[in-house]
N, C-alpha and C positions, 0 to 999 in steps of 0.2 A: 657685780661684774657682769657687761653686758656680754661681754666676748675677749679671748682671750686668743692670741698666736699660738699655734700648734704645728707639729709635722708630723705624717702619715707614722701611724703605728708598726707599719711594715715598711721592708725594705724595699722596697719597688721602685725602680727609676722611672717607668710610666707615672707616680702619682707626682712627684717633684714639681711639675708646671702649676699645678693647683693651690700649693701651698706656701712655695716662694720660687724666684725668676731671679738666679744671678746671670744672667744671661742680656747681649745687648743687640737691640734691633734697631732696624732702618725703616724703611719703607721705599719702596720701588712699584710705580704704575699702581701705585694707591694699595697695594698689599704689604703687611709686613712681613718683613725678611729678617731672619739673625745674623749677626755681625759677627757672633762669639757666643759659644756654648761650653760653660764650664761645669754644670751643675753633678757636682760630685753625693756620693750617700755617703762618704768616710767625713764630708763636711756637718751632717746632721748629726748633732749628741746625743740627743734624747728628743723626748716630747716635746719639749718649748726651751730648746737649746740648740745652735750650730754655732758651727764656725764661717769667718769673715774672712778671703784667703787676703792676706795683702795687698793691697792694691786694684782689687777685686770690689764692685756694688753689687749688693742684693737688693733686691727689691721684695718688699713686702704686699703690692700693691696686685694679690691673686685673687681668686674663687675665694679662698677660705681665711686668706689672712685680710686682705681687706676689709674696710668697714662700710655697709649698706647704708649711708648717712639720710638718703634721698626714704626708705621705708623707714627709718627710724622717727624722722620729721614727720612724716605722715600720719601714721598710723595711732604714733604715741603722743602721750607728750613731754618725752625727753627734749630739751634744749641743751642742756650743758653735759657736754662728756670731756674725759678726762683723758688722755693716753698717755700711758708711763710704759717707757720704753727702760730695761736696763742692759750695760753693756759692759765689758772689761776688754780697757787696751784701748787704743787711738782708735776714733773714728768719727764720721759726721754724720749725724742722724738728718734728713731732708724728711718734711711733711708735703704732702699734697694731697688737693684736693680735684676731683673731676665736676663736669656740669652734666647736663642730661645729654647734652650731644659726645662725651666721651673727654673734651676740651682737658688736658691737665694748667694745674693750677699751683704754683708752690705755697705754700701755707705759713713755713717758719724751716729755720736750718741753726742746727744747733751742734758746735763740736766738742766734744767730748776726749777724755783719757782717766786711765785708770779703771778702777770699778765707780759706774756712774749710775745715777736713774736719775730720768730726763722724766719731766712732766711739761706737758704739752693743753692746753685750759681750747676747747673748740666747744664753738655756737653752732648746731642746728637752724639755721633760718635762711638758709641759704639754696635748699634742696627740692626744692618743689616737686620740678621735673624730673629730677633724678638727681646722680649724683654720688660717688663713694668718698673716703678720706684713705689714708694709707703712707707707709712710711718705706723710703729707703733706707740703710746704712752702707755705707763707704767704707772699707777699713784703708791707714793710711801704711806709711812704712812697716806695718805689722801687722800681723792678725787681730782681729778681735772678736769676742767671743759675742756673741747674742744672749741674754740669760733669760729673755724673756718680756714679756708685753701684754698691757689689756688694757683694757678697752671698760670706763667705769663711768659713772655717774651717783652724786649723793640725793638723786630721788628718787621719792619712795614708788616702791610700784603700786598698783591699782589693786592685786590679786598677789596673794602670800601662800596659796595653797602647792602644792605637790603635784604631782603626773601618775597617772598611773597608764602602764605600757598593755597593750592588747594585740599579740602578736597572733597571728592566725595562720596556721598552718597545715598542711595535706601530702603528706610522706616525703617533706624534708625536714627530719631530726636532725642531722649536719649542720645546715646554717641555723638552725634556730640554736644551737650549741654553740656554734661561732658567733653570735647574738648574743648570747648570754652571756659567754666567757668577757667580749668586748665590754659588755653593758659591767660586771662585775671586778673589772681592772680600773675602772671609770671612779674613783672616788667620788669627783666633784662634781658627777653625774648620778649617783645614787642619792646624794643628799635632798635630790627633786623627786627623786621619784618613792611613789608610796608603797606601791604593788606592781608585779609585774607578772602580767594572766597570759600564760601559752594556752593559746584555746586550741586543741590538737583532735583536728578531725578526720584524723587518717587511720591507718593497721600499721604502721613503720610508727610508734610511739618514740616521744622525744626520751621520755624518761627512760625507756632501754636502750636508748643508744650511747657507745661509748663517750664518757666525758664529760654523761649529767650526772652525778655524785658528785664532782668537781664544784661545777656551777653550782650546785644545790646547794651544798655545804657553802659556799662563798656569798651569796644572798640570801640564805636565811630565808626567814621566814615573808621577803619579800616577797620569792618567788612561788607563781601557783599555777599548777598543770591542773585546766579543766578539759576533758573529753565529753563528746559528744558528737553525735553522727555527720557527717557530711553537709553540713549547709549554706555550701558555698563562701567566699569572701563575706557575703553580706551579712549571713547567720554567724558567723565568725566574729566580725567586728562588731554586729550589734547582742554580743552575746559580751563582749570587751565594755561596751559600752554599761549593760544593764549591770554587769558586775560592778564596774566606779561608779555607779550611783550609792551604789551601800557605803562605800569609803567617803566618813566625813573628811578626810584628810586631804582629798585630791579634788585639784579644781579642774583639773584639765584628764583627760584620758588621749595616750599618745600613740595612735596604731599602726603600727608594721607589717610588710608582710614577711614570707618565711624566706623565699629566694633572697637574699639581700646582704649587704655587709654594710653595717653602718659606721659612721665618723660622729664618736662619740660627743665629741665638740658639737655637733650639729643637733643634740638628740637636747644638750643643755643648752644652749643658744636658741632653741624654738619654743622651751618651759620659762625659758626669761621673755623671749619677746610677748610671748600671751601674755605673761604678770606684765606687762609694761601696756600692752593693749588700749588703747584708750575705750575701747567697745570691746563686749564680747567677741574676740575674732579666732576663726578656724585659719590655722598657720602651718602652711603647707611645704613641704619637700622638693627640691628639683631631683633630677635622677641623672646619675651617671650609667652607664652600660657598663656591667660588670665583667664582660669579657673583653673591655677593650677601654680599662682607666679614665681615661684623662677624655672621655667623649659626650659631651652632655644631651642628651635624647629627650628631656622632657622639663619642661618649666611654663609658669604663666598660661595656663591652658584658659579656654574659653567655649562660650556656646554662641553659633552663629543662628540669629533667630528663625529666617527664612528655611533651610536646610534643617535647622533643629540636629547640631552637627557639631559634636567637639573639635577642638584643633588646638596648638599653641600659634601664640602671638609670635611674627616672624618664623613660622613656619617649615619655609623657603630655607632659612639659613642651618636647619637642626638635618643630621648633629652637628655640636660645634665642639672641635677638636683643639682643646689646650696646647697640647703641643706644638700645634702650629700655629695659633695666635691667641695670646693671653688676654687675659683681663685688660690688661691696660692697652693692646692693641684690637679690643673688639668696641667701638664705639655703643653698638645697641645695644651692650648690656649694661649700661651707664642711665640709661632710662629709668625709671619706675615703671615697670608692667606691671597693670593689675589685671587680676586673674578671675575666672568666675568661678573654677572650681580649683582642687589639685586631688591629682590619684592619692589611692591610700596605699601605695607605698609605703607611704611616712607624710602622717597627719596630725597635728594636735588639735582636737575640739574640748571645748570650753564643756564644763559640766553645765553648766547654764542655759548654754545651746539646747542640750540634750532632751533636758526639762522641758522646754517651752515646744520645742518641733519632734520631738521621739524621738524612735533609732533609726538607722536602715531601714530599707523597704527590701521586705524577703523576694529579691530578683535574682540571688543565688550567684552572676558575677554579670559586671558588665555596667556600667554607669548609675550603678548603685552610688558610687563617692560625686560624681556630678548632679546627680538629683539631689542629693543630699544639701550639698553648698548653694543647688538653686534654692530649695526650700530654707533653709537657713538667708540667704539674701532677702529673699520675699518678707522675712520676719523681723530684718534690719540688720544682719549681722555680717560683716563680708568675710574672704578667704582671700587670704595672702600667701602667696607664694613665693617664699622669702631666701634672697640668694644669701648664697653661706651657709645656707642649709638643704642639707644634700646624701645623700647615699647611693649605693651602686646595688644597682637591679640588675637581674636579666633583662638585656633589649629585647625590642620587638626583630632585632634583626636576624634571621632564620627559622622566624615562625611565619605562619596566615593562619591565622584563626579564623578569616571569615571564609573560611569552607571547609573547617573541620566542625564540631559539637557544639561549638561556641557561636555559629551563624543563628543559633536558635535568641539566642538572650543579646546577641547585638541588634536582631529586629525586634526583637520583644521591647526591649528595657529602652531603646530608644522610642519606641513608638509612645510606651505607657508613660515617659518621660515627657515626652510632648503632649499627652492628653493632659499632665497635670500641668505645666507650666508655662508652652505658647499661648503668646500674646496674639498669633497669627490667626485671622480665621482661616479654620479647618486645617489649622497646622501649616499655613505656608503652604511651602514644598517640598514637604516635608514626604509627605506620600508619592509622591511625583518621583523625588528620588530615592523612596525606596523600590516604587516599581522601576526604574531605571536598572537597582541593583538584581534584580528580578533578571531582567532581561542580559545584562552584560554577563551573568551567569551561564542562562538557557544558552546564549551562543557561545558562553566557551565549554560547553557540553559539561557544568560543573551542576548536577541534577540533585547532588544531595544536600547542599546546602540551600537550594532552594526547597525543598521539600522542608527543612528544618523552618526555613524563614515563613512556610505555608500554617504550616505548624503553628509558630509563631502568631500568626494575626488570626489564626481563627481560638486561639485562645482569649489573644484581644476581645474578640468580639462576644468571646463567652460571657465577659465580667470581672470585676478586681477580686472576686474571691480565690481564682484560678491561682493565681500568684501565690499564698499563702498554703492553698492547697494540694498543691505541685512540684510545694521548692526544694523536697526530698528526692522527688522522683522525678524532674524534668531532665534532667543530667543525662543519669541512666536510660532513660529511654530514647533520646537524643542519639547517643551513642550506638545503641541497639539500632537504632537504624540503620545505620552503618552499613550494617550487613550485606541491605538490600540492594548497595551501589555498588559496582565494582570498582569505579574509579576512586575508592577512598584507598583502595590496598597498596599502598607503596613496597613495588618492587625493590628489593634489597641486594647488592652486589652477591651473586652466586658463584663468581669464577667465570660467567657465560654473560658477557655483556649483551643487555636490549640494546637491539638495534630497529632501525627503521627504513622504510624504502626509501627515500628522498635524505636521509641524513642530517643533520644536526643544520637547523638555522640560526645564525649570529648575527645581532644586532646591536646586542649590548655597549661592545668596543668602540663603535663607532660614533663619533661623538653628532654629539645632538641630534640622534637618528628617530628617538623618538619624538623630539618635536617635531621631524621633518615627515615620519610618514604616518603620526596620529591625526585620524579625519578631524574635520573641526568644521564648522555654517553647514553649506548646503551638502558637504560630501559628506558629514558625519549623519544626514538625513539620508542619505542614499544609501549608504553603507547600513543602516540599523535596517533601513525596510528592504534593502535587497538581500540581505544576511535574510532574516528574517522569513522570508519568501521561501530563499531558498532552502532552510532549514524545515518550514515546516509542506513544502511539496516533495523533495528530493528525496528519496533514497539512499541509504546508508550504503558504499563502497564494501562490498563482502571482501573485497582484496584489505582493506582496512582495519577489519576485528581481528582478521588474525597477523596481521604485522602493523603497528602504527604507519601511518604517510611520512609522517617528519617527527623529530625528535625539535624539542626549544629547551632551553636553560631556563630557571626561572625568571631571571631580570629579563629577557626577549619574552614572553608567554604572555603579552597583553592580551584584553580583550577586542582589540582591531586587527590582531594575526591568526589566533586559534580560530578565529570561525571560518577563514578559507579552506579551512581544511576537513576531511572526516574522522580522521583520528589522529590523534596526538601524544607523543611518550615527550614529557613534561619534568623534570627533574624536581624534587622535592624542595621545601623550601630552607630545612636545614642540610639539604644535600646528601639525606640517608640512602637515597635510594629516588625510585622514580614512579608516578601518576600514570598509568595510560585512562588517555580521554578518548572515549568514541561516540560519535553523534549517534543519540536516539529517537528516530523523528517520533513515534510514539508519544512515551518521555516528553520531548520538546512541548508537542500540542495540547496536551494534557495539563501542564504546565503553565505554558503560558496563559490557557481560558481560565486556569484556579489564578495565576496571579491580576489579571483583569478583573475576574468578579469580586475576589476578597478588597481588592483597593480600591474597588467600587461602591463593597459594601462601607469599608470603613470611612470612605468621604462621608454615603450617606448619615451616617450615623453619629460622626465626630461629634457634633456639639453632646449628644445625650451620654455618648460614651465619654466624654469630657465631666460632665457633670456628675456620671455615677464613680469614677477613680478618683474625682477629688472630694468627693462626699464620704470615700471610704479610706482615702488617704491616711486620716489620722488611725483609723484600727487598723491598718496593714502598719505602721511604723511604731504603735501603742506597745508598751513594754510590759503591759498583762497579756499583750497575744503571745508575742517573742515569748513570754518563760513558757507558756503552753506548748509552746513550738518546741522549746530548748525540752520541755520536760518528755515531752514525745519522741523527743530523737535524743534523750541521753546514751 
């Protein structure tokens, strides 16, 4: 069974667009619009059961019940699949099929009564560019019931082995418990998998929190809680990793992380497409936002050479919101996107992989899963990131990371990333833009992360040993820094609202205000060196330290507004509370001469600093370092 129809485990009307669409749409001025919204939860039965109201189509043709035809052609070498649809009571079963531009296609129309199972015989050779398959049901003068559908083929797969799950986690016991309960209700999802390793690196231990005796006693001897110290994501997963090396039993190791709620369907649909693989291939996750269902935040990501610079493919369009236009009314996702990397959210790597290119590189978090899938490419192996497989994360939406602890290992891991794998000489521009991010800091008076990021590349310039020998204590001491800035301290609601002389400026609302007043050619020249000037001759407003100038929201707080000003109360970016920023011309000039000379030094030096990280590459990912590591920090 390659994939089967399912509905959400919970009762949530948020997740319904995902999993089927009785609902009928138009289109208007080229967006689509609904006609009629009926989609009821008293019509879902069970797991792969509803009801058809009379008179009423469903459409099967979602996120999750669809079938990814265009990666199945590709990747594998499946040709012939099977779909058996069963149903009880009148109705007309309709197939279709889409092209890579979204195009619908009808395949075959079959009507039915009674209790029926329809078999449906579909060729693969059609999908190059993309492409899904998918099915409606009609019910006629009566209801009929759905009882069920999948998605089969009689060949054999490539790889027969098991999963074993590496969940990594830092004091959240809760979702790893709602993890485990899902993964343990999952029948048809335990038969894959061999072991399943909570690597629990935190003081909030999984196994005291309420509802692991449950789990425990329900998986058996599957399940295995290993501890040890803090070593980030990376020391995590590649501790997941060197564990399923031991198990003859598992060909694949499938990692998780701990905030997350998975769609167990998704966890066995990504342990079959690996058996089905025609190569070794790492097979990766898209992400839902888990505060807000039906939003899709992350898919098909990639590395852009020049920049040396993650992003996803289409971009521009994330997130994209089911609810307001489906599967079958989003043409781009009708494509094949292929990917260069996918976060580890939720990843399946090949035990084979593992063997031939290591584990992780101890960079403790931060494009640790994108180096990885570079280095696995280089070696011939790709990453797919494979729709229909999917879970809900925390977004990135009410965070910035890049000016809290985290600015340390986004300039680190990206830079050391680009010493092992730009094709670029001297990285592109890659340096370029990261002194760029340098400077759009200094003038929004944001001093501590730039100090992290200084941090950062003169560790670069120390050597690759740093990295291994660091990756307990870089965190902590990152953090510790903290201290030294004031602008880290988020003012919290006291009953005494921050205020400011000048009062709150709004830009947000206004539509396409930041196209309209973001510099860009010769003013965005003007603006950096007249800021600039003025930031490091001027004088700090003493009327300013002690009451900010203006208050900004976070979406108005760019870096073309904050620098007109000397001080700034900034609201946070989960909206706890509030930032005051005040210019420190000291601070500034200090600053800016360290980040001129370090990215001066690192130009100089790229090619040899290039040759010593990938000469040491294989003992920073080598799994005789890692246990040393893992034995040091049990």
């Amino acid at each position: 069974m390659l994939q089967k129809v399912v509905f959400p485990t919970e009762r949530d009307p948020d997740l319904l667009p995902l999993y089927a669409d009785p609902e009928t749409w138009s289109v208007i001025d080229e967006e689509p619009v609904r006609v009629s919204s009926r989609a009821q939860l008293g019509n879902i039965l069970g797991r792969t059961r509803a009801r058809v109201v009379a008179g009423r189509r469903v459409s099967f043709g979602t996120y999750f019940n669809g079938f990814p035809a265009s990666y199945w052609q590709h990747w594998t070498g499946v040709r012939q699949v099977r779909l058996t649809v069963r149903t009880t009571g009148p109705a007309t079963i309709l197939v279709y099929r889409s092209n890579g531009s979204g195009t619908k296609q009808r395949l075959e129309t079959r009507e039915v009564e009674g209790s029926a199972t329809s078999d449906f015989a579909l060729t693969l050779d059609q999908y190059s560019d993309g492409g899904w398959i998918w099915f409606d049901i009609a019910a006629d003068e009566k209801a009929a019931i759905f009882e069920g559908a999948e998605w089969t083929t009689e060949q054999a797969p490539v790889r027969t082995g098991k999963a074993s799950i590496g969940i990594t986690t830092y004091n959240k016991p809760d979702y790893c418990i709602g993890t485990l309960s899902a993964l343990a209700e999952a029948e048809d999802v335990l038969e894959l998998i061999d072991r399943v390793f909570v690597i629990d690196q935190g003081t909030e231990r999984v196994d005291a929190e309420p509802g692991y005796d449950a789990v425990s006693t329900a998986l058996g001897d599957t399940l295995q809680i290993i501890t040890q110290g803090n070593l980030g994501g990376s020391g995590g997963f590649a501790r997941a990793m060197s564990e399923t090396l031991d198990r003859p039993d598992s060909d694949f190791v499938q990692l998780l992380d701990d905030d997350v709620r998975i769609e167990p369907e998704s966890v066995r649909r990504s342990i079959v497409f690996g058996r089905y693989a025609s190569t070794p291939t790492i097979v990766g996750a898209h992400m839902f936002d888990l505060l807000d269902r039906p939003k899709l935040h992350a898919w098909a990501e990639v590395i852009d050479e020049q920049p040396f610079m993650w992003r996803a493919l289409y971009q521009e369009e994330l997130p994209h919101d089911f609810s307001v236009a489906n599967l079958r009314q989003t043409p781009m996702m009708h494509q094949r996107l292929d990917a260069d990397y996918n976060g580890w959210w939720m990843c399946l790597i090949p035990v084979d992989i593992i063997r031939e290119i290591g584990l992780a590189l101890p960079a403790f978090i931060k494009w640790d899963d994108a180096e990885y899938s570079i280095r696995a490419r280089e070696a011939g192996y790709p990453t797919v990131s494979m729709p229909g497989v999917a879970l809900w994360h925390v977004s990135w939406v009410g965070k910035d990371d890049s000016i809290d602890w985290q600015a340390y290992f986004h300039a680190r891991n990206r830079i050391v990333s680009g010493l092992l794998h730009s094709r670029a000489p001297d990285g592109g521009t890659l340096l370029r833009h990261s002194r760029r991010v340098d400077l759009k800091h200094l003038m929004m008076m944001q001093y501590y992360p730039v100090a992290l990021r200084h941090r950062a590349l003169r560790d670069i310039l120390s050597g690759p040993a740093h990295m291994r020998r660091t990756l307990a204590t870089a965190m902590p001491e990152a953090r510790a820094l903290a201290a030294s800035f004031p602008e880290t301290v988020v003012h919290k609601d006291s009953g005494v609202p921050l205020r400011s002389r000048r009062g709150r400026q709004v830009f947000a609302l206004r539509r396409n205000v930041h196209d309209l007043d973001n510099p860009t050619g010769w003013r965005l020249r003007w603006f950096t060196l007249s800021t600039l000037a003025s930031h490091w001759l001027r004088g700090t407003d003493p009327a300013g330290i002690t009451v900010p100038e203006v208050e900004f929201g976070k979406e108005d707080a760019h870096w073309w507004r904050v620098p007109r000003v000397d001080s700034a109360l900034v609201s946070a970016a989960n909206g706890a509370g509030k930032n005051i920023y005040v210019r420190d011309r000291a601070a500034f000039r200090r600053m800016l001469i360290d980040s001129v000379r370090l990215h001066r030094r690192l130009r100089r030096q790229w090619d040899r600093l290039s040759r010593d990280y990938r000469a040491a590459a294989p003992e920073l990912s080598a799994r005789e370092q890692w246990r040393t590591t893992f034995e040091e920090n049990s």
